[in-house]
ZASE-92176 format. One record per residue (C-alpha): x, y, z; residue number from 1. Coordinates in pm, whole numbers, plus 50000, padded with zeros to 5 digits. Example, Ala and Ser with C-alpha at 12.3 -4.5 7.8 and 13.67 -1.06 7.14 Angstrom:
<recs>
[[51230; 49550; 50780]; 1];
[[51367; 49894; 50714]; 2];
</recs>
This chain:
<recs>
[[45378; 48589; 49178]; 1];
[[45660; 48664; 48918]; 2];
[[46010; 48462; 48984]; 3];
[[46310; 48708; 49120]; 4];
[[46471; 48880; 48783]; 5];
[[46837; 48652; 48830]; 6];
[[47001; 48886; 48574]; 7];
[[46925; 49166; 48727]; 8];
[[46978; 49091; 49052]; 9];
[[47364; 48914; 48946]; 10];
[[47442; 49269; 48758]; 11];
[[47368; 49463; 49106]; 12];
[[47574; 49247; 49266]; 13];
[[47877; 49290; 49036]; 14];
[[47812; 49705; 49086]; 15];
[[47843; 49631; 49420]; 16];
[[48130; 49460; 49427]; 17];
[[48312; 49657; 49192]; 18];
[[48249; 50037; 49373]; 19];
[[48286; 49870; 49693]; 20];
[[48590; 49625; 49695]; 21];
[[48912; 49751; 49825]; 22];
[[49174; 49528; 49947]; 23];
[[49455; 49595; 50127]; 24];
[[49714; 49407; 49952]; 25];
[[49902; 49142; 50213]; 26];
[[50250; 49210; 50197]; 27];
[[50380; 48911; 50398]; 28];
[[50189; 48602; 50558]; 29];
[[49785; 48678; 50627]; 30];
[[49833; 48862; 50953]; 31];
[[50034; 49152; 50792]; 32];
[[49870; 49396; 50578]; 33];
[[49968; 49756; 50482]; 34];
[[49705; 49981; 50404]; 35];
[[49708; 50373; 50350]; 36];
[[49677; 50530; 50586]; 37];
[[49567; 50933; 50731]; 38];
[[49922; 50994; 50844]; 39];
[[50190; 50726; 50644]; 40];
[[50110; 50362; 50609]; 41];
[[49942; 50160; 50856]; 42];
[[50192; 49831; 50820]; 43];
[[50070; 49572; 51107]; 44];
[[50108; 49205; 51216]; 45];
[[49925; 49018; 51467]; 46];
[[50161; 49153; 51777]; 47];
[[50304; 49527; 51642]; 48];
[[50223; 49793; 51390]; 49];
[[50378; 50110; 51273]; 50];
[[50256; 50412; 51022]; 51];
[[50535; 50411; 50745]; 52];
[[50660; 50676; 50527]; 53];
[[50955; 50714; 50309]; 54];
[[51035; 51072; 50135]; 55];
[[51290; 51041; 49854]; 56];
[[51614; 51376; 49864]; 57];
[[51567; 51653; 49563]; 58];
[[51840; 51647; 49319]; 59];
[[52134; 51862; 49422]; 60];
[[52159; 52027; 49087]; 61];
[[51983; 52392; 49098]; 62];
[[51987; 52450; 48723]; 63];
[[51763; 52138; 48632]; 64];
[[51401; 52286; 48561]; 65];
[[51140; 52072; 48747]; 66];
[[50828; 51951; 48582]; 67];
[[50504; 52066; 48809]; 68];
[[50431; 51696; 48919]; 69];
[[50816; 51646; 49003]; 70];
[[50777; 52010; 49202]; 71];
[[50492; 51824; 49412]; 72];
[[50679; 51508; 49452]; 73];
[[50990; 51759; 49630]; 74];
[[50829; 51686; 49929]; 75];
[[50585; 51450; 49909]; 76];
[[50539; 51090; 50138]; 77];
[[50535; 50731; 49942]; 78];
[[50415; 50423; 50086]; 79];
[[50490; 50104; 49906]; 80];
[[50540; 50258; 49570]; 81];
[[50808; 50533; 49490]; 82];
[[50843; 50691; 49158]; 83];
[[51287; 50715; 49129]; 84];
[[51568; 50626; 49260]; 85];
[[51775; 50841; 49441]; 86];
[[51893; 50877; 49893]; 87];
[[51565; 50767; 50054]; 88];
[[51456; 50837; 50365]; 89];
[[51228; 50654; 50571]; 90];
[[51039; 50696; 50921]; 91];
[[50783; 50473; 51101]; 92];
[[50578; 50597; 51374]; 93];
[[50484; 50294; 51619]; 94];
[[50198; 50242; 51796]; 95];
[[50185; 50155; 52169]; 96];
[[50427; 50153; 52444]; 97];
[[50572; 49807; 52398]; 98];
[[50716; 49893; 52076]; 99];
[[50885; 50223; 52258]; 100];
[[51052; 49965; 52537]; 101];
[[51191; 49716; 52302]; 102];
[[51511; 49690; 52068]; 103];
[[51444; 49775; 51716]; 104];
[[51711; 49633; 51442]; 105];
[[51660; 49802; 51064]; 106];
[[51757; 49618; 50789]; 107];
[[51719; 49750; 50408]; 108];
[[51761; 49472; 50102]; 109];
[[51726; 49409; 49762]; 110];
[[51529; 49180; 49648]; 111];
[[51434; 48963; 49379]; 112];
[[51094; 48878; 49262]; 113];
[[51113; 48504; 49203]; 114];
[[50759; 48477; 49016]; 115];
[[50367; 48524; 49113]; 116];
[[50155; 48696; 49340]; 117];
[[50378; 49093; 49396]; 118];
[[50184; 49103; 49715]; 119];
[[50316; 48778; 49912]; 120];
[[50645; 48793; 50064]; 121];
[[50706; 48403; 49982]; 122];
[[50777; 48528; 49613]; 123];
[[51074; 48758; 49734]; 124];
[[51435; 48646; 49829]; 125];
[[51668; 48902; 49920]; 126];
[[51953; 48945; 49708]; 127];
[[52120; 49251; 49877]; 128];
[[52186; 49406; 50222]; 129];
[[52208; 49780; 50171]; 130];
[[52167; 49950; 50508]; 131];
[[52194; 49779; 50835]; 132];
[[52120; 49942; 51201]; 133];
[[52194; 49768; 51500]; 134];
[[51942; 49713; 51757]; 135];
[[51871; 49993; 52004]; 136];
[[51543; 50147; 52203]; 137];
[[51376; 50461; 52027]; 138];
[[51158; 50569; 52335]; 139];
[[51006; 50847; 52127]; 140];
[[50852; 50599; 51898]; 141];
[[50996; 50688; 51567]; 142];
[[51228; 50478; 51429]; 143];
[[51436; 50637; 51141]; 144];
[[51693; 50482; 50864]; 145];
[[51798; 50625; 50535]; 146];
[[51940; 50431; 50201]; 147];
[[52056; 50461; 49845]; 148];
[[51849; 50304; 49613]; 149];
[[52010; 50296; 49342]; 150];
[[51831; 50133; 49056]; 151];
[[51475; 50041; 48991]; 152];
[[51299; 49745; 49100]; 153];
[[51195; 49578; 49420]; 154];
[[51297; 49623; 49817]; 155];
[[51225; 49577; 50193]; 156];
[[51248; 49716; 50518]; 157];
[[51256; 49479; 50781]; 158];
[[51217; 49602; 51141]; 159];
[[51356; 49328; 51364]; 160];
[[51152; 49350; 51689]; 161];
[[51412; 49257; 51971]; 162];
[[51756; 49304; 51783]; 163];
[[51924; 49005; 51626]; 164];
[[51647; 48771; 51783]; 165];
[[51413; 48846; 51616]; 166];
[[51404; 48499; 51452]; 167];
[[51007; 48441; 51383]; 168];
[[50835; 48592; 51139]; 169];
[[50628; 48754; 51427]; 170];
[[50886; 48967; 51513]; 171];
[[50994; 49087; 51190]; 172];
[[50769; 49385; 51049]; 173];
[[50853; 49330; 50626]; 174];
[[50789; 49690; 50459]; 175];
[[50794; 49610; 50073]; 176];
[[50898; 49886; 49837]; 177];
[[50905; 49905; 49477]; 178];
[[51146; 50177; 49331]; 179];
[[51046; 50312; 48975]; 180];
[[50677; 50316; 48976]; 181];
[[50442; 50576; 48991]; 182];
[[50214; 50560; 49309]; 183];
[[49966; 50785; 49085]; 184];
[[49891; 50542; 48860]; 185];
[[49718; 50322; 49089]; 186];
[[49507; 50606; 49230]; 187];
[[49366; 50663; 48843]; 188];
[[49290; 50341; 48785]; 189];
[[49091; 50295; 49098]; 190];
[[48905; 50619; 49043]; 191];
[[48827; 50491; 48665]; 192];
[[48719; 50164; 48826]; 193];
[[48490; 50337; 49082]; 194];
[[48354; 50578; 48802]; 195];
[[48281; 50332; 48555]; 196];
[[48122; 50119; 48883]; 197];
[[47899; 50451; 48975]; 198];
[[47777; 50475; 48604]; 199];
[[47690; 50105; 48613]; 200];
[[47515; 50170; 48902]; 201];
[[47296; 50418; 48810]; 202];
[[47222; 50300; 48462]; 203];
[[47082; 50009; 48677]; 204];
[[46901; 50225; 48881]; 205];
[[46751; 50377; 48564]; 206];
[[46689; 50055; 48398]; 207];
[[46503; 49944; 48727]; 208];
[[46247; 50252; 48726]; 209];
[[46175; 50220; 48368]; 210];
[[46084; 49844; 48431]; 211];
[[45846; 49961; 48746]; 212];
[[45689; 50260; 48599]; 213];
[[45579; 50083; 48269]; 214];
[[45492; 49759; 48474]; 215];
[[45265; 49998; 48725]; 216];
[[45120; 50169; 48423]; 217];
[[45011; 49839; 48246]; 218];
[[44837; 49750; 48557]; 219];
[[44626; 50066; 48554]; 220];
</recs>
C-alpha cells in the first residue's frame, strides 16, 4: 500500500484555506465583530447589535463634472471604510426590542492609531470629540447622527447603551471608520485572492487526474 502523497495533500489544504477563509475583522475586544452585511453592517457584541451604514453629502457645487465611479458613490452606503471627507451621515438599525426601550448616547471621535493590529480597538485612543448626542429612547429602532469629517484618517462611533452609564465596555457598541480609503479596493483584492485560489484549485484537480489516469493505465 503506497504512503499518503504529504505534498499533495498540504497544497489542497492551502487551496482550501485560501478560497475559503474570510474573517470578519474584530473591531474591539473578541465579542464584537462587524461584518457586511445584506442591509448595512452587522456590528454586534455579546448583549446588542445593530446594522450600520453611513452615506457621505454630494458636493454642493453643480458645475463640478463627476467621474462615473464618483456618480455611483452619490448615493451609495459605506461600512467601515469611506472613500472622502466631507458631512457624513450615519444610521444604525437595531435589532430586538431591548435596544428600542433603552437610552442610546452617540458619540463621534477622532482617533489616533497608536501602532499594530488596525482591527483591535486597544491600538486607538481618541484624540477628538466631534459630535455628541445626549441619551434618549428611539422606539422605532433607528438611531441617527450626522458629522463633519474633515480630514482623512481614522474614527469611531460609539453608541453608549444606557446614556452616560454606559461605563463597561459591554455597553458601548465601538463603530470604527476610516476616512480616505477606498472600500473597493478591498473587494479586488479578495476577488484576485479567490481567483488565483480557484485556479490553484483546479490545476490541482488536473494534476490529480493526470496522476490517476497514468497510474490506472500502468496497471493495465
Amino acid at each position: 500500500m503506497k504512503s499518503p502523497n504529504i505534498p499533495l495533500i498540504a497544497l489542497l489544504m492551502a487551496v482550501l484555506s485560501l478560497t475559503a477563509c474570510q474573517s470578519p475583522g474584530y473591531n474591539d475586544n473578541p465579542s464584537q465583530q462587524m461584518t457586511k452585511a445584506t442591509v448595512g453592517c452587522l456590528v454586534a457584541t455579546d448583549f446588542y447589535a445593530v446594522y450600520f451604514s453611513a452615506y457621505i453629502k454630494p458636493a454642493d457645487d453643480g458645475n463640478t463634472k463627476l467621474s462615473a465611479k464618483e456618480r455611483k458613490n452619490l448615493f451609495r452606503s459605506f461600512c467601515k471604510d469611506i472613500p472622502k471627507t466631507g458631512t457624513a451621515f450615519f444610521t444604525a438599525d437595531v435589532v430586538g426590542d431591548e435596544l428600542r426601550q433603552t437610552p442610546i448616547g452617540i458619540r463621534i471621535v477622532e482617533q489616533e492609531h497608536t501602532g499594530g493590529d488596525e482591527n483591535k480597538a486597544e491600538n486607538f485612543k481618541d484624540t477628538r470629540t466631534i459630535t455628541e448626542i445626549p441619551a434618549k429612547l428611539y422606539p422605532k429602532g433607528v438611531v441617527e447622527a450626522q458629522a463633519q469629517l474633515d480630514k482623512e484618517g481614522f474614527y469611531a462611533i460609539y453608541l453608549l447603551v444606557g446614556g452616560e452609564e454606559a461605563l463597561s465596555d459591554d455597553e458601548k457598541l465601538r463603530i470604527p471608520l476610516h476616512v480616505g480609503v477606498d472600500p473597493d479596493s478591498k473587494a479586488i483584492f479578495k476577488k484576485l485572492l479567490i481567483g488565483i485560489g480557484g485556479a490553484l484549485g483546479l490545476a490541482l484537480i488536473a494534476f490529480v487526474a493526470y496522476r490517476s489516469f497514468n497510474r490506472r493505465r500502468n496497471e493495465v
